[in-house]
C-alpha positions in Angstrom: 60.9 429.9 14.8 63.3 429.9 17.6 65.8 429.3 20.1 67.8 427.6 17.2 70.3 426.5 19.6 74.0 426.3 17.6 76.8 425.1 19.1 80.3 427.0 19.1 82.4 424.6 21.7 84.8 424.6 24.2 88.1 426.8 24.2 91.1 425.4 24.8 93.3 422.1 23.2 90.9 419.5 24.8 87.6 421.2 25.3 88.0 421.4 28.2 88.0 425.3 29.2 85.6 427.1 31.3 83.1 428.5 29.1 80.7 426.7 26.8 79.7 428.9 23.7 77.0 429.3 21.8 75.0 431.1 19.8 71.0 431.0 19.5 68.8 432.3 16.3 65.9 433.2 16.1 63.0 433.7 12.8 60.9 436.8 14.0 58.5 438.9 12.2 58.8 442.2 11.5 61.2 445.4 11.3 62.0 446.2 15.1 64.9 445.0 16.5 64.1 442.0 19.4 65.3 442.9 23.1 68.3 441.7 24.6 68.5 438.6 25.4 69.8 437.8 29.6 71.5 434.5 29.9 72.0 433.3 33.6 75.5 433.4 34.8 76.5 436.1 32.1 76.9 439.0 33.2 75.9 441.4 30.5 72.7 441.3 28.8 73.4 439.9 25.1 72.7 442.1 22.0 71.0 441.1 19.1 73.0 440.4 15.4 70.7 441.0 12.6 71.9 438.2 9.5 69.0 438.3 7.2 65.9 439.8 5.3 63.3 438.4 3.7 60.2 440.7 2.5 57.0 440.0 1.1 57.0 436.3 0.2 54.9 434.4 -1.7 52.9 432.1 0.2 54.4 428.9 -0.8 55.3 425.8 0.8 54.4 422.5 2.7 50.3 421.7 2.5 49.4 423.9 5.9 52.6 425.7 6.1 52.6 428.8 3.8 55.5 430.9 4.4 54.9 433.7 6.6 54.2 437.3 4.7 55.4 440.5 5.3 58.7 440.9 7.0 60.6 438.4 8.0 63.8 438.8 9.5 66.6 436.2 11.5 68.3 437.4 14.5 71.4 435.5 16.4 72.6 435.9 20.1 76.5 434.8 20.6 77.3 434.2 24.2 79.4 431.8 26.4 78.3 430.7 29.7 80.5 429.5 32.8 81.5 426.3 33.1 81.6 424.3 36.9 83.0 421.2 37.2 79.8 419.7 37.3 77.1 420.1 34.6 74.9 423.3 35.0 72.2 424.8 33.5 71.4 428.6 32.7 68.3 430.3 31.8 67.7 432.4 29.0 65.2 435.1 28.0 64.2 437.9 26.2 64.7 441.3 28.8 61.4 442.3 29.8 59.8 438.6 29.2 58.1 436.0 30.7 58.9 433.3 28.3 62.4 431.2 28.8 64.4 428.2 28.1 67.0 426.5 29.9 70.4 425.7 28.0 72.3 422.1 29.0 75.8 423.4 29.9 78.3 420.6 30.0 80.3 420.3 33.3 84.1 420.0 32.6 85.0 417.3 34.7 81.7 415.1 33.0 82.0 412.7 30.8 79.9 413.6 27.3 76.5 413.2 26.9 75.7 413.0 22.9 73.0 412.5 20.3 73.0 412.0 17.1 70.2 412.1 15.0 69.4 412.3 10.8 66.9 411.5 8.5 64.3 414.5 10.2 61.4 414.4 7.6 59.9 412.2 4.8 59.7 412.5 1.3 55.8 412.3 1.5 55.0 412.4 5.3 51.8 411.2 4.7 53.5 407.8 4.3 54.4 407.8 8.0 50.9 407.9 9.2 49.8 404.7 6.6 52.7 403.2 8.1 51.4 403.5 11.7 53.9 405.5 13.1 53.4 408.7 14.6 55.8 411.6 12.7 57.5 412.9 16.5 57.6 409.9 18.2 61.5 409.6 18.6 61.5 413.4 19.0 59.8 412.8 22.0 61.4 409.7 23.2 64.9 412.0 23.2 62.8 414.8 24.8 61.9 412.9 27.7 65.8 411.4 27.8 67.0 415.0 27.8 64.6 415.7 30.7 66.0 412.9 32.8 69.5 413.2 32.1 70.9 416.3 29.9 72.4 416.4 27.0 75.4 418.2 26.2 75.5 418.3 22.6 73.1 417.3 19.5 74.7 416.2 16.5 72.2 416.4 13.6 74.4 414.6 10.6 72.1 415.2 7.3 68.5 415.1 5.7 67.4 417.1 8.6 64.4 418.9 6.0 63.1 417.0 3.2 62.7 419.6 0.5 61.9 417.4 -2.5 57.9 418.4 -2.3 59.1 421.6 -4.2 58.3 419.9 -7.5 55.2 420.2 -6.5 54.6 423.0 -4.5 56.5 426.0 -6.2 54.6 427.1 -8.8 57.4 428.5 -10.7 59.1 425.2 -11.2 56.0 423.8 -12.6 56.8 423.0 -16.1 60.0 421.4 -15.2 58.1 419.0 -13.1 56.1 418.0 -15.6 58.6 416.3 -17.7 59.7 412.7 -15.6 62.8 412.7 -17.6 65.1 414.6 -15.4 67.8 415.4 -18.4 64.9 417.2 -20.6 64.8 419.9 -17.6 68.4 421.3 -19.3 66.8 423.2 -22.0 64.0 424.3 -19.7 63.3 427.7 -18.4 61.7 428.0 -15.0 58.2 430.1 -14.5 58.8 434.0 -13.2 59.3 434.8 -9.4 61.5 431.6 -8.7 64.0 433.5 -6.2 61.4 434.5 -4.3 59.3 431.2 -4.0 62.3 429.3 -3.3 62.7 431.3 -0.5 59.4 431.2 0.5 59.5 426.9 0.2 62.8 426.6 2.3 61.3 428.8 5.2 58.4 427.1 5.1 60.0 423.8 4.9 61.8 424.6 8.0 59.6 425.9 10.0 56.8 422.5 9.2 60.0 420.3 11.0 61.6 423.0 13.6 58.4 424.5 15.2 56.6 421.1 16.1 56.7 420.9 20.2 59.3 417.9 20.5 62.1 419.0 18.2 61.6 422.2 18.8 62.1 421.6 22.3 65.0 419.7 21.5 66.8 422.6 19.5 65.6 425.1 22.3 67.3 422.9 25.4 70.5 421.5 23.3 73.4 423.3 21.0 73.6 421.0 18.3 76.0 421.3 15.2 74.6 420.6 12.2 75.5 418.9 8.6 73.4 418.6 5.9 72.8 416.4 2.9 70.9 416.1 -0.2 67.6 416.5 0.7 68.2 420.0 2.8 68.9 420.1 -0.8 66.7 418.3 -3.4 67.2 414.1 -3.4 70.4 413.5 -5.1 72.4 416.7 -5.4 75.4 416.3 -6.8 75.2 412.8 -8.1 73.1 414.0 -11.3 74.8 415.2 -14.2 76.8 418.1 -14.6 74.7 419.5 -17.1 71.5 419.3 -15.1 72.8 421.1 -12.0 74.8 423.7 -14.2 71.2 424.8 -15.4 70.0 427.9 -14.3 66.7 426.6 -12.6 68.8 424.0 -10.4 71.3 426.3 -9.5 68.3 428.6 -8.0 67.4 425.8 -6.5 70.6 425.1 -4.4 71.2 428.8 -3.8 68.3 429.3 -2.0 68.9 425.8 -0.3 72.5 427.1 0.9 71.0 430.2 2.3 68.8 428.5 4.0 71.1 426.0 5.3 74.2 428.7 6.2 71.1 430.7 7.8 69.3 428.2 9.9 71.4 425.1 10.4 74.9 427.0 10.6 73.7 429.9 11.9 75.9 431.7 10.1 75.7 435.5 8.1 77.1 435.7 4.6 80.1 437.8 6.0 80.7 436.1 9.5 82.3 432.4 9.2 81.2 430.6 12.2 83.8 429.9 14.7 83.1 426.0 13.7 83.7 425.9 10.3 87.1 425.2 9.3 86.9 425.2 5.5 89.3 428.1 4.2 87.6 429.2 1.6 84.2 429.0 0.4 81.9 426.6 -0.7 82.9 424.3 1.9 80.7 424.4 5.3 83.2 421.6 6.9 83.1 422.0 10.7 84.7 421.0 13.7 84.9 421.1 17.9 85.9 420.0 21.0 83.8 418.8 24.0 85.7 417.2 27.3 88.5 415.7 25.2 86.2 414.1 22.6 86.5 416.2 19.1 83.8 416.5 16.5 84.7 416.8 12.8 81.8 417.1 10.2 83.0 417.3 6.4 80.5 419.2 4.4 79.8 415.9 1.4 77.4 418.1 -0.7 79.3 422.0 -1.5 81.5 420.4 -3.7 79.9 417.0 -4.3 79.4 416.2 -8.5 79.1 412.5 -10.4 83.3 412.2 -9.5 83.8 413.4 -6.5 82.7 413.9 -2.9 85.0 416.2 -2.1 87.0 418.7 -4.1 91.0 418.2 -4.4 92.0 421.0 -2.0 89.5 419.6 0.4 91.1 416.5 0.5 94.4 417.9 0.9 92.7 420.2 3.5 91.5 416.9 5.6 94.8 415.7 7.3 95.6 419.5 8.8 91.6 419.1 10.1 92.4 415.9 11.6 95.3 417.2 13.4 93.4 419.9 15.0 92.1 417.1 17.4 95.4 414.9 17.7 94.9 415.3 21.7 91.7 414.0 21.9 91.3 410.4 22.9 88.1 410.2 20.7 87.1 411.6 17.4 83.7 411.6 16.3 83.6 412.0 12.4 80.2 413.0 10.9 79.5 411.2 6.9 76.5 412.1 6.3 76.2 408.9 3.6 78.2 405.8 5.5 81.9 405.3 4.6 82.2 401.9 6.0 78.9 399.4 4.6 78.0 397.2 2.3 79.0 398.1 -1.5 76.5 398.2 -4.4 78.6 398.5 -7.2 76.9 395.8 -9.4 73.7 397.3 -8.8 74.9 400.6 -10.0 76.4 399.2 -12.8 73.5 397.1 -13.9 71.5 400.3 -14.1 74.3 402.3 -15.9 73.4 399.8 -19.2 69.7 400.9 -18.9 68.7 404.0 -21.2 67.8 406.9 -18.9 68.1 408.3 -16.0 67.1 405.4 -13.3 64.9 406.5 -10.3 67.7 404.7 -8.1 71.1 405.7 -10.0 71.5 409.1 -7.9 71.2 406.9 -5.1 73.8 404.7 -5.9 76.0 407.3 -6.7 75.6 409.1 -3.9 77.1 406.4 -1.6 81.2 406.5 -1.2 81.3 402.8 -2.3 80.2 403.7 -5.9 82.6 403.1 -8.5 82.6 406.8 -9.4 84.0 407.0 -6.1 86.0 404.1 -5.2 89.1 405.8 -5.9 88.0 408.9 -3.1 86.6 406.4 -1.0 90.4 404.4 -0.3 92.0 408.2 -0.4 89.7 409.2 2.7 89.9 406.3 4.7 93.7 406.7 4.3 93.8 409.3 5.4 91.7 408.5 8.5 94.0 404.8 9.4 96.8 407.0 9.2 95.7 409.8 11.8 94.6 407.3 13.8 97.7 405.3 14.3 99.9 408.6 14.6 97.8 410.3 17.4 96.0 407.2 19.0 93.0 408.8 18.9 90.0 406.1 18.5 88.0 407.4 15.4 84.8 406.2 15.0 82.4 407.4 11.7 78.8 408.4 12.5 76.2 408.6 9.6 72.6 408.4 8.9 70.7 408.1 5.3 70.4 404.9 4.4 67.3 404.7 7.0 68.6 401.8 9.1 70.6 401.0 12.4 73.9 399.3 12.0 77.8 399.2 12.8 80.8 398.6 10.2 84.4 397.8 11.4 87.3 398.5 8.9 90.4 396.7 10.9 93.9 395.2 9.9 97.4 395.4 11.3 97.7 398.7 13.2 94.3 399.8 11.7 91.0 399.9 13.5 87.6 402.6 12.3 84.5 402.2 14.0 81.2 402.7 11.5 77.9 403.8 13.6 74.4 404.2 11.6 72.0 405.6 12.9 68.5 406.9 10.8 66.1 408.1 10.5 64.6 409.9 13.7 61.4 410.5 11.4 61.8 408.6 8.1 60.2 405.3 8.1 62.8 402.3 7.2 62.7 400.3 4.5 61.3 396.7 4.3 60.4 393.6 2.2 62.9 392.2 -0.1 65.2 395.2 0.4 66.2 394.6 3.6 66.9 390.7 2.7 68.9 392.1 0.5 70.3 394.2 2.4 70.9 391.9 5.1 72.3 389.5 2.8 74.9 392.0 1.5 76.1 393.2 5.1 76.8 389.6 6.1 79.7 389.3 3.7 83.3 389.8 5.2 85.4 391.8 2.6 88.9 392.0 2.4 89.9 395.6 1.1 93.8 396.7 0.7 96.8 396.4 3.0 95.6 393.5 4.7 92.7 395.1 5.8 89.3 393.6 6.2 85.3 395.2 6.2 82.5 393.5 8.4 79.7 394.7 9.7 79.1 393.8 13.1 76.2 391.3 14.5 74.1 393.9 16.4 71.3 390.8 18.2 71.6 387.9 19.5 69.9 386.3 15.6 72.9 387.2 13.7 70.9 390.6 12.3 73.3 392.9 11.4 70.3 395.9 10.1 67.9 397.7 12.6 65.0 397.9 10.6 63.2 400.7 12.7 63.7 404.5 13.2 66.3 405.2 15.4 68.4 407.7 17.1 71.9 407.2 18.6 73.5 408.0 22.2 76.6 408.5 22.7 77.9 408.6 26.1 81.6 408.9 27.8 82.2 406.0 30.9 84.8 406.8 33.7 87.3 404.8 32.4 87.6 407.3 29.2 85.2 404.8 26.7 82.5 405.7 24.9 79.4 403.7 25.1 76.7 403.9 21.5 73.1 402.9 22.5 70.7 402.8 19.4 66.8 404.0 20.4 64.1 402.5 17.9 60.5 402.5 18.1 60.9 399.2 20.2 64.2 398.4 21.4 65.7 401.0 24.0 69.2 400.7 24.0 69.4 396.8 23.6 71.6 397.7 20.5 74.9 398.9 21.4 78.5 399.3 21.5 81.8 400.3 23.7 84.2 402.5 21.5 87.4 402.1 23.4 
C-alpha cells in the first residue's frame, strides 16, 4: 500500500515559505530495506525510516481482503520540495525504478486549492451496490478534478475506514458478538490471539479502501492531513459507557485501532511526533498547518472522547494557545469531525434515555456536540472560537462530515460570525425517507442560543432545501480578492451548491 501521501506544511508565520513538506509511507513486504527514494527538485536522494513491524498475521479481514502474511513492514520518506511562485509539480520514485508519481506542490503566490472529504467506506458496502451507486464514483470524480486543476491539499476529516465488520470477521471476538446486548460484553473474555487478529483486521481494512485505483491515486498525487473518528474506531467510541470501553476486549480493540491510525493516517512512529500534531502530551492526535495564509486546525474528538466529554480539560484549556498559532491567517479552516453548528436532537436522545437498554441510536446521539451530555462543552468551544475570531479577524469557518449529508450552519450575533460546512460521505450512501423530512424539518428552525446570538442553517437551492441528500465531497478554493469559495460535488449536482467565505 503506498505512496501514503502526509502532509507536513509550509514553514514560516503564513505558510507561505519556500518549501512544501511532506512525508510519504509506504506498506511493503518483507525484511529488506526499500531503496531510496529521488524526489525532483531535491537534491539528495531521500532515505528510508523504518516505523513498524508486523510478522506472521493471521489472515483476517474484509470478505476478499485477508491480511497479507509473512512480513509486513511500513516505511516513511520526509522530504520538502522547492517552492516557485507558481504551482509546480515534482516526480518521485524509488532509485533504480521505473514506477513514479507526481506530487501537487502548491505555488506561493497561488491561491489554495482544497478538498475535503469523510465518510470513505460503509458499514456493509454491499448496501452501496443495492442502492445503485457505484463504491468509487466520487473518488473518481475528484481524480479527474485533480487531473485538470491540482490540488494542493486533501483534507480527510473522519470515518475514512469503516471497521465495524470486525464483529464479524475476527474470530477472537466471536462470543462477544454473539450477545446484541452491548453492556453483557463487560464480563466477557475475548477468544485467544486477539492482538494479533486485530492487527491483521485494521491492515486489512485499510488496504480494502486505500489500494482501490481512484483513492489510491488520490493519496499518491495529494498530501492530505488526516483526522479520524469513530469508525477508524468501532461505531460509537467513546459515547458508550465507561465500563464497556474500560473492558479489556474493547480496549484491544482501540489499541490496535490507534496504531493503525498513528501508523497510516498520521504517519507517525511511536517515538516521533509529527511536525503537525500539536497536542503536548499524549493521547491527543490534535493537528495543525499553514498553506498560503489559510491555517488548518483539526482537534482530535475521539483520544479523549467518553459519555461527558469530547475533549478532556487540559485540551480545552490547550485550544485558545492552538488558535493563536494562526492569528495571521485571514482564514481558518477548523476540522469537527461530528458538526458543531446543526440541528439539535436533544429530545430524541432524551426520549431514548427512558427506554431500558442500550438503544441502537443512543451512541449516535451522543456522539453529536449538541447532546445534552455535551451542551455544556459545546457553548465552552464555540467560545472559545467567537472569541479568537473577533481578536485576530481571522474568518473561521467549521468543516465536518458524518452525518452523511451536504449542508451549511451559520452561528452569528453582534461581533460574532462561524461558518458551518458539511460535507459526507465520499462513499457512504445518504440517508432517506422519513429521516431526511425529519431532518429537513429540524434544520429549518432559526434558534436563538446565548449573547444574542442566533443558529440557522442556510438555504443551499433555490426550493428552500437546506440538506443535500447525496454523497458529496467539498472544494475549497481561494479567489484573488483573498475569499474563499465552497463548491459541494454530489452524484448529480457539480458545484451548484456553494458558498463565498469572506
Amino acid at each position: 500500500m503506498g505512496p501514503l501521501l502526509r502532509a507536513r506544511g509550509a514553514q514560516g508565520a503564513t505558510g507561505s515559505a519556500q518549501r512544501w513538506r511532506v512525508s510519504a509511507c509506504f506498506l511493503l513486504a518483507g525484511e529488506a530495506e526499500p531503496p531510496d527514494l529521488r524526489v525532483e527538485g531535491v537534491t539528495l536522494p531521500v532515505p528510508p525510516r523504518f516505523l513498524h513491524e508486523w510478522r506472521d498475521l493471521p489472515p483476517v479481514g474484509p470478505v476478499g481482503v485477508p491480511c497479507p502474511s509473512g512480513i509486513l513492514r511500513l516505511w516513511r520518506y520526509d522530504f520538502a520540495v522547492p517552492r516557485g511562485l507558481q504551482d509546480g509539480r515534482a516526480i518521485y520514485r524509488f532509485q533504480d525504478d521505473e514506477r513514479q508519481w507526481t506530487l501537487s506542490v502548491p505555488g506561493t503566490a497561488i491561491p489554495p486549492r482544497i478538498a475535503f472529504v469523510s465518510c470513505g467506506g460503509c458499514e456493509d458496502e454491499d448496501t452501496i451496490e443495492a442502492a445503485g451507486l457505484k463504491r468509487n464514483a466520487l473518488w473518481a470524480r475528484l481524480l479527474s478534478r485533480h487531473r485538470a486543476q491540482p490540488l494542493h491539499l486533501l483534507l480527510m476529516g473522519g470515518d475514512q475506514v469503516y471497521a465495524d465488520g470486525l464483529w464479524e470477521r475476527v474470530p477472537a471476538l466471536g462470543q462477544l458478538s454473539a450477545t446484541r446486548t452491548l453492556m453483557k460484553r463487560t464480563g466477557m473474555a475475548a477468544g485467544p490471539g486477539l492482538e494479533s487478529q486485530l492487527d491483521a483486521w485494521y491492515i486489512a481494512t485499510y488496504l480494502h479502501a486505500w489500494t482501490q485505483a481512484e483513492p489510491a491515486a488520490i493519496q499518491a498525487g495529494v498530501a492530505s492531513l488526516c483526522m479520524w473518528d469513530d469508525h477508524d474506531i468501532i461505531d460509537g467510541w467513546g459515547s458508550h459507557p465507561a465500563e464497556l470501553l474500560d473492558s479489556p476486549s474493547y480496549q484491544a480493540i482501540y489499541a490496535a485501532a490507534r496504531r493503525a491510525f498513528r501508523l497510516f493516517q498520521v504517519g507517525m512512529g511511536d517515538d516521533d511526533p509529527s511536525d503537525t500534531v500539536l497536542a503536548s502530551a499524549p493521547p491527543g492526535f490534535s493537528q495543525g498547518l499553514l498553506l498560503n495564509g489559510v491555517g488548518i486546525l483539526a482537534p482530535d474528538l475521539r483520544s479523549e472522547r467518553t459519555e461527558t466529554q469530547v475533549l478532556s480539560p487540559a485540551t480545552l484549556a490547550e485550544l485558545p494557545l492552538w488558535l493563536d498559532q494562526f492569528a495571521a491567517c485571514r482564514h481558518l479552516l477548523l476540522m469537527s469531525s461530528v458538526p458543531l453548528i446543526f440541528p439539535g436532537f436533544g429530545l430524541a436522545e432524551r426520549v431514548l434515555n427512558l427506554l431500558p437498554g442500550r438503544q441502537r441510536m443512543e451512541d449516535d446521539l451522543r456522539d453529536q456536540w449538541r447532546s445534552p451530555a455535551h451542551q455544556e462543552e459545546w457553548r465552552t468551544v464555540l467560545r472559545i472560537l467567537a472569541d479568537f475570531a473577533r481578536r485576530s479577524g481571522t474568518c473561521v469557518t467549521i468543516l465536518s462530515g458524518e452525518v452523511h449529508l451536504g449542508a451549511t450552519g451559520l452561528i452569528s450575533g453582534p461581533g460574532t460570525r462561524l461558518r458551518q460546512l458539511v460535507s459526507s460521505g465520499i462513499v457512504h450512501p445518504p440517508p432517506a425517507g422519513l429521516a431526511i423530512q425529519l431532518l429537513e424539518r429540524l434544520a429549518a428552525r432559526r434558534e436563538s442560543l446565548w449573547d444574542r446570538l442566533t443558529l440557522t442553517m442556510e438555504p443551499m437551492a433555490a426550493s428552500g432545501r437546506r440538506l443535500l441528500a447525496q454523497r458529496n465531497y467539498l472544494t475549497i478554493n481561494g479567489q484573488d480578492e483573498g475569499d474563499l469559495r465552497a463548491e459541494w460535488h454530489s452524484e448529480t449536482q457539480d458545484g451548484t451548491w456553494a458558498v463565498t467565505l469572506g
